[in-house]
Biopython code that builds the backbone (N, CA, C, O; Angstrom):
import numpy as np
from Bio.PDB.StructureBuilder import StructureBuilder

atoms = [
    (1, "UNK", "N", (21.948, -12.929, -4.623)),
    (1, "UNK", "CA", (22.279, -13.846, -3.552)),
    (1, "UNK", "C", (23.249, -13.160, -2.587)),
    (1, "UNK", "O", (24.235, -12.523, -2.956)),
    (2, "UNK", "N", (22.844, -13.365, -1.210)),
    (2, "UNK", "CA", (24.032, -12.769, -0.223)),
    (2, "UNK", "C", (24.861, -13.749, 0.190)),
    (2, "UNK", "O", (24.451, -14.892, -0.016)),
    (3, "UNK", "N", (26.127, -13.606, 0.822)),
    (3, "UNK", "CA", (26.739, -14.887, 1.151)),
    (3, "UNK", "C", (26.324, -14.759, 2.666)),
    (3, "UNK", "O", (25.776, -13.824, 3.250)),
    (4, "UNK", "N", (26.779, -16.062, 3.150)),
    (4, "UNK", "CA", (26.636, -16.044, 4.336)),
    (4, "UNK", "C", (27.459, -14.854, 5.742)),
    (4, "UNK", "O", (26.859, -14.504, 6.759)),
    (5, "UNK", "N", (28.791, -14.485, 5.408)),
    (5, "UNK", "CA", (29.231, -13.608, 5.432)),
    (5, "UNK", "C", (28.538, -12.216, 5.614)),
    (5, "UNK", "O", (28.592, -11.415, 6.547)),
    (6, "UNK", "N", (28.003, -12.194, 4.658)),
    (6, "UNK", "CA", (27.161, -10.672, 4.566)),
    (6, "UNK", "C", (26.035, -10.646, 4.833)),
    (6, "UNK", "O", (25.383, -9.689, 4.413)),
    (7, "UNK", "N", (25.270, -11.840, 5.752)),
    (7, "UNK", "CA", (23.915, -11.524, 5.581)),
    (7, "UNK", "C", (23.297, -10.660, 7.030)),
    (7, "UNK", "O", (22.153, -10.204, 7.036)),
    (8, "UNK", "N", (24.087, -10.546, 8.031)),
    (8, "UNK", "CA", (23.776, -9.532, 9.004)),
    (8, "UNK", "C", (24.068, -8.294, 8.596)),
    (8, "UNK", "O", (23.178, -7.479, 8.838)),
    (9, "UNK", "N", (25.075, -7.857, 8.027)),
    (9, "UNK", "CA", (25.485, -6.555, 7.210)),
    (9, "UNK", "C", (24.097, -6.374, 6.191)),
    (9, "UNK", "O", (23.278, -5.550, 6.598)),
    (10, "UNK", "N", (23.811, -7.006, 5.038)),
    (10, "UNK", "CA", (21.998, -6.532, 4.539)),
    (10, "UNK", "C", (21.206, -6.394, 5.053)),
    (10, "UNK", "O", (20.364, -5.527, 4.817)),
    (11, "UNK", "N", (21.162, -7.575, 6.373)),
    (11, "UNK", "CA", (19.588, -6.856, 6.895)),
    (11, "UNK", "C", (19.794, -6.396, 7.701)),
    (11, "UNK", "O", (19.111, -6.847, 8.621)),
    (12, "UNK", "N", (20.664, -5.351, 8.107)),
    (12, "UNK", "CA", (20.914, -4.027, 8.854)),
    (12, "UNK", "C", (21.044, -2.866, 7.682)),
    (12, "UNK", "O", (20.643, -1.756, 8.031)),
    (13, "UNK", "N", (21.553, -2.986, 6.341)),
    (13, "UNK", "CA", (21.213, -2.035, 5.869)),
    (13, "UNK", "C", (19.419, -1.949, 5.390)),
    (13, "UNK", "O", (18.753, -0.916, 5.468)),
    (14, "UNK", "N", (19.040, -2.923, 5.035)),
    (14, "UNK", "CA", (17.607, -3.099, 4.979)),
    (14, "UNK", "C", (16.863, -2.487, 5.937)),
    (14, "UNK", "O", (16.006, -1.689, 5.558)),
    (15, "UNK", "N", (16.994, -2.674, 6.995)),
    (15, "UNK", "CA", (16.150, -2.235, 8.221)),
    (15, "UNK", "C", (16.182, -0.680, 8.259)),
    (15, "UNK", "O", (15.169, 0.007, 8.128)),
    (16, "UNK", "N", (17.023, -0.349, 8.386)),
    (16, "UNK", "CA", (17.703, 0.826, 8.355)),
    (16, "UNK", "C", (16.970, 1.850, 6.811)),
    (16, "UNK", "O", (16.681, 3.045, 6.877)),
    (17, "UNK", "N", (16.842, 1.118, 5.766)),
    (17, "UNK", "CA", (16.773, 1.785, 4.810)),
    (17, "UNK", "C", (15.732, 1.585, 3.806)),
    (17, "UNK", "O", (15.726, 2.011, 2.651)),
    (18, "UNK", "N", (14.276, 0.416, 4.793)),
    (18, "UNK", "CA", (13.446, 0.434, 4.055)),
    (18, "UNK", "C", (11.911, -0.108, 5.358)),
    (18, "UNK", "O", (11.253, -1.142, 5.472)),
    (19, "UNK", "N", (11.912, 0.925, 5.930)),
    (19, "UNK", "CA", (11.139, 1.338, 7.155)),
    (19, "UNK", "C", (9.555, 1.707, 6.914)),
    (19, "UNK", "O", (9.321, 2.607, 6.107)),
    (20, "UNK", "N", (8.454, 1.056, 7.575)),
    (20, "UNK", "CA", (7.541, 1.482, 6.637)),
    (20, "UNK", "C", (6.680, 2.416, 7.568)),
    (20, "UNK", "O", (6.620, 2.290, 8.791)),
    (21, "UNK", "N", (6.038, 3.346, 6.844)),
    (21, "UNK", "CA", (5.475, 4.294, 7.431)),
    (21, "UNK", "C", (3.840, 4.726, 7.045)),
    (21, "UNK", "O", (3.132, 4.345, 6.113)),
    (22, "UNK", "N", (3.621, 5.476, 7.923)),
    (22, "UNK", "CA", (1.809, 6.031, 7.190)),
    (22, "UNK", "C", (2.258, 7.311, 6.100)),
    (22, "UNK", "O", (3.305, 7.957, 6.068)),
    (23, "UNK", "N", (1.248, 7.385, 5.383)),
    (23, "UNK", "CA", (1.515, 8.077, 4.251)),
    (23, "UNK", "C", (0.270, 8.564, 3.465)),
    (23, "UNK", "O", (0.086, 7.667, 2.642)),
    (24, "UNK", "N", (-0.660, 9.492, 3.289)),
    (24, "UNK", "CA", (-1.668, 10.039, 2.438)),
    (24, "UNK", "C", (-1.603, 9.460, 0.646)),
    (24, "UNK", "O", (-0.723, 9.874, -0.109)),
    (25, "UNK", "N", (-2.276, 8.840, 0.363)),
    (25, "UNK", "CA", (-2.572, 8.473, -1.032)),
    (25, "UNK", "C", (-3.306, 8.687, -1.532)),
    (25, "UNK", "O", (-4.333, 8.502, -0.878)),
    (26, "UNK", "N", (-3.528, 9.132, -2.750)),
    (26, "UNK", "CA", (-5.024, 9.095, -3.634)),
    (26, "UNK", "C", (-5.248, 7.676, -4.294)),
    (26, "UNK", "O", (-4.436, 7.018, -4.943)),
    (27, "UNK", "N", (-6.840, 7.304, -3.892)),
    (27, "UNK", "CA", (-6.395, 5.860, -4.592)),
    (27, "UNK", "C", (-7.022, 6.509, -5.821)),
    (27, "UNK", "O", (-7.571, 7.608, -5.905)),
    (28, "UNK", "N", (-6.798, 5.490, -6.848)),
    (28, "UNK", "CA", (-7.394, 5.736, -7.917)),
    (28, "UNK", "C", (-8.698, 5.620, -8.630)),
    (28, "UNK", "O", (-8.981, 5.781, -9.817)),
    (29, "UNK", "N", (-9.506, 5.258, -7.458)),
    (29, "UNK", "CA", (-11.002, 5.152, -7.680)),
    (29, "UNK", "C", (-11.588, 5.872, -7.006)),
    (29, "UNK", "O", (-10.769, 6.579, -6.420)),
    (30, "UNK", "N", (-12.864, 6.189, -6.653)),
    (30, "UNK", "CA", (-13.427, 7.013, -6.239)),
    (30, "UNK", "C", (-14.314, 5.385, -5.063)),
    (30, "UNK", "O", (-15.141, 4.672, -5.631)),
    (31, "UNK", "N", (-14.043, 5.178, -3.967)),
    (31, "UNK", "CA", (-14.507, 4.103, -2.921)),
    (31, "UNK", "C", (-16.201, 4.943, -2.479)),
    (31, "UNK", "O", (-17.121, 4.244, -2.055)),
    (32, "UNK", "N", (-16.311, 5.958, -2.603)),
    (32, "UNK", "CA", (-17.397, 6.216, -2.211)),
    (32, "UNK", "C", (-18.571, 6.432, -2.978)),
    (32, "UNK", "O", (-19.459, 7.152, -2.520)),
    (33, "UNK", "N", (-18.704, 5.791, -4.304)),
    (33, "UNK", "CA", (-19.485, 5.673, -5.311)),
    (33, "UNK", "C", (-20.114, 7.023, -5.639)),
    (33, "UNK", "O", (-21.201, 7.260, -6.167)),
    (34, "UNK", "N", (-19.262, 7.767, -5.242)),
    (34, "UNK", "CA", (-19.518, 9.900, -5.767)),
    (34, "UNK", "C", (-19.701, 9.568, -6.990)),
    (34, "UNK", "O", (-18.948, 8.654, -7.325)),
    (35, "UNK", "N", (-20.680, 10.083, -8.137)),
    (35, "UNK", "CA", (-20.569, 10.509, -9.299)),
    (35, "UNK", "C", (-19.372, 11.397, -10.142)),
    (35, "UNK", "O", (-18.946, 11.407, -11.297)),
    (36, "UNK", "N", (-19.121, 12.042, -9.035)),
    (36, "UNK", "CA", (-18.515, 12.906, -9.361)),
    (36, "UNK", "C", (-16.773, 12.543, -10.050)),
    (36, "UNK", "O", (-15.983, 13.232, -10.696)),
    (37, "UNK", "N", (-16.731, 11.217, -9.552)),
    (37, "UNK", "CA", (-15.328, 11.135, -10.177)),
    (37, "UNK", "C", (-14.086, 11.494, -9.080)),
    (37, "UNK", "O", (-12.979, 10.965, -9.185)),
    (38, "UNK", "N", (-14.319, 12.171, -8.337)),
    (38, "UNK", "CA", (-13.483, 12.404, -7.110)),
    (38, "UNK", "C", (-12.957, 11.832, -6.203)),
    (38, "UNK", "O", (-13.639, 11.228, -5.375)),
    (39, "UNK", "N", (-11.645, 11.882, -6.138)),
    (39, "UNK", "CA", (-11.332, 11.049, -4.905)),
    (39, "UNK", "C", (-10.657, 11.220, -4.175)),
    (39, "UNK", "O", (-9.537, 11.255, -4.684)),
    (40, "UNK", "N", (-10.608, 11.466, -2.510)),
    (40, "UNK", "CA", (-9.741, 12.222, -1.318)),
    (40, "UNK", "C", (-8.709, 11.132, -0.789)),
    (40, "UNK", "O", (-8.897, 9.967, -0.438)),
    (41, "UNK", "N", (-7.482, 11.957, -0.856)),
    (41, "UNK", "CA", (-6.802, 11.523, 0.277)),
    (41, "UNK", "C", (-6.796, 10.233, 1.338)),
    (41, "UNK", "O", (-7.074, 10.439, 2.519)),
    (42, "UNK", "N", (-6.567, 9.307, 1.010)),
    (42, "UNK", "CA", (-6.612, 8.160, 2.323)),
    (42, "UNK", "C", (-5.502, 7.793, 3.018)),
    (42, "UNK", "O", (-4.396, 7.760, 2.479)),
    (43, "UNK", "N", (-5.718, 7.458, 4.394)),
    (43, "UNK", "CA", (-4.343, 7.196, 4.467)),
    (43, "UNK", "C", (-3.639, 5.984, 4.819)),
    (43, "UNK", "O", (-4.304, 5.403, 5.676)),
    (44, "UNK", "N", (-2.339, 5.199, 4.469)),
    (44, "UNK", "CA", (-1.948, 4.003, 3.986)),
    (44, "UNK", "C", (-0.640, 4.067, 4.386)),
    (44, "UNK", "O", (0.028, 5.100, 4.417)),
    (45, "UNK", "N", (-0.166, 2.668, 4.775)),
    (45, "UNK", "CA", (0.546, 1.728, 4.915)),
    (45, "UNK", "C", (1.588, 1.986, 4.313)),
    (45, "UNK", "O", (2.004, 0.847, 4.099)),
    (46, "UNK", "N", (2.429, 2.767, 3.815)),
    (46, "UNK", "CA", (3.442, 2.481, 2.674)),
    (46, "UNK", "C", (5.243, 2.063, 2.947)),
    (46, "UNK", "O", (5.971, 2.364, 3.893)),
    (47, "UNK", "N", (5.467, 1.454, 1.988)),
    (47, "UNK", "CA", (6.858, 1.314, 2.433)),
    (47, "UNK", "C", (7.230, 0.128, 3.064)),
    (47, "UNK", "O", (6.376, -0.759, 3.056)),
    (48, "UNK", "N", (8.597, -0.173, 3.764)),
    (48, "UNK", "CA", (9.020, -1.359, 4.385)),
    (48, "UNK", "C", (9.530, -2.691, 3.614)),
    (48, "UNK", "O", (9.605, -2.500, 2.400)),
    (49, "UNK", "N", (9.843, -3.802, 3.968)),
    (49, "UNK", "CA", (10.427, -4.607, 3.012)),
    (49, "UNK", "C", (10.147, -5.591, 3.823)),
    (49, "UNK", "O", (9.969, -5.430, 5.031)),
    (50, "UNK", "N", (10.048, -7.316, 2.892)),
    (50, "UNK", "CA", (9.691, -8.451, 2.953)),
    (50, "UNK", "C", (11.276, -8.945, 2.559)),
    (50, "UNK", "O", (11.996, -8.441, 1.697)),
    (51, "UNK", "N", (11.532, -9.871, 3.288)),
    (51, "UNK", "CA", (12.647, -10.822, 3.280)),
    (51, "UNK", "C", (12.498, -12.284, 3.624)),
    (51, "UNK", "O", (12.537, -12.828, 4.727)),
    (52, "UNK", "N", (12.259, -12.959, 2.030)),
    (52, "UNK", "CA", (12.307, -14.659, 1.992)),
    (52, "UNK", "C", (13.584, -15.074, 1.918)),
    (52, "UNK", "O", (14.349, -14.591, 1.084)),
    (53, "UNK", "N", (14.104, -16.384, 3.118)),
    (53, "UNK", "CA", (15.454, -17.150, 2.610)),
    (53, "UNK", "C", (15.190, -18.058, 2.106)),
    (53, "UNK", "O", (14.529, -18.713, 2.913)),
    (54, "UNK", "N", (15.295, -18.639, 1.105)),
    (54, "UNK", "CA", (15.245, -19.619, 1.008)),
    (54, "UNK", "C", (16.472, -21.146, 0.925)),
    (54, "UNK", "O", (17.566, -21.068, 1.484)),
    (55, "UNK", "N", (16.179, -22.009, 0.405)),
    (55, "UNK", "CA", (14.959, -22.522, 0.460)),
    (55, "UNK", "C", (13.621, -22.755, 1.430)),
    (55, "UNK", "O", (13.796, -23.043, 2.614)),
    (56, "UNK", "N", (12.485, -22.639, 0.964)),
    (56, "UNK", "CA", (11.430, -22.421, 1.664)),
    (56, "UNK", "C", (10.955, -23.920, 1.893)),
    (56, "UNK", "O", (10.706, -24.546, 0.863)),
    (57, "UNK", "N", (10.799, -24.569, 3.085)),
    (57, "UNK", "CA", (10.755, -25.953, 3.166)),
    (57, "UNK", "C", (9.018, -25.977, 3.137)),
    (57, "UNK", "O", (8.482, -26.817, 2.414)),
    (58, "UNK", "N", (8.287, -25.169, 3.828)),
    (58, "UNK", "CA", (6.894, -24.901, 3.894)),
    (58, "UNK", "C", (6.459, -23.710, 3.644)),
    (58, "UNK", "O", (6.960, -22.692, 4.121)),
    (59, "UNK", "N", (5.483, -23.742, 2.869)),
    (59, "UNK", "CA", (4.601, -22.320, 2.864)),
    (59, "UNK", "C", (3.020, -22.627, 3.047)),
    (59, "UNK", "O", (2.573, -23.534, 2.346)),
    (60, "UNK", "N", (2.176, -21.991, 3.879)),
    (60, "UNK", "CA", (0.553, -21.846, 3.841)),
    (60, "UNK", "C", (0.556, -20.794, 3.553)),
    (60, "UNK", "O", (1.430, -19.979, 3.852)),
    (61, "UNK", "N", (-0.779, -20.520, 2.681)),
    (61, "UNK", "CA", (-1.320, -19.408, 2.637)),
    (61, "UNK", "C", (-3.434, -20.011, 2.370)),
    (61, "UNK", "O", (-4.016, -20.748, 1.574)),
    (62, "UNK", "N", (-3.802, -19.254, 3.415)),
    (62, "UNK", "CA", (-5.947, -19.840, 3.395)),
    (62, "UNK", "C", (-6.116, -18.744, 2.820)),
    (62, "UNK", "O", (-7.245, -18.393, 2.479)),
]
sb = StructureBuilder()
sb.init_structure("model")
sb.init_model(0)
sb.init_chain("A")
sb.init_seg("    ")
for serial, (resi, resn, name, xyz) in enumerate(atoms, 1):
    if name == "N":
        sb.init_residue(resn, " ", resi, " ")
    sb.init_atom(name, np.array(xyz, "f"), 0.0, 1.0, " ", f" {name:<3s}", serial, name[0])
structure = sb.get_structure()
């Protein structure tokens, strides 16, 4: 829990320290139905951060 006090101070260190970027991954399957078992390089989304306050009075999700 942050106090109220500190909560511009976290999400400035947050921002600051969890930034999301592109990044090369191997996934762990092979997406191109190769026999071979092989699988290249894709490249992905990684990183960054999600910040819920709650209490959450509403949420949707379709």
């Amino acid at each position: 829990a942050v106090k109220d006090n500190q909560f511009e101070l976290t999400l400035k260190l947050i921002r600051e320290n969890s930034s999301a970027r592109d990044q090369y991954v191997n996934p762990p399957i092979n997406f191109r139905g190769d026999p071979s078992g092989q699988s290249f390089p894709t490249m992905a989304r990684v990183g960054g951060a999600t910040i819920i306050i709650l209490p959450i009075e509403k949420f949707y999700q379709f």
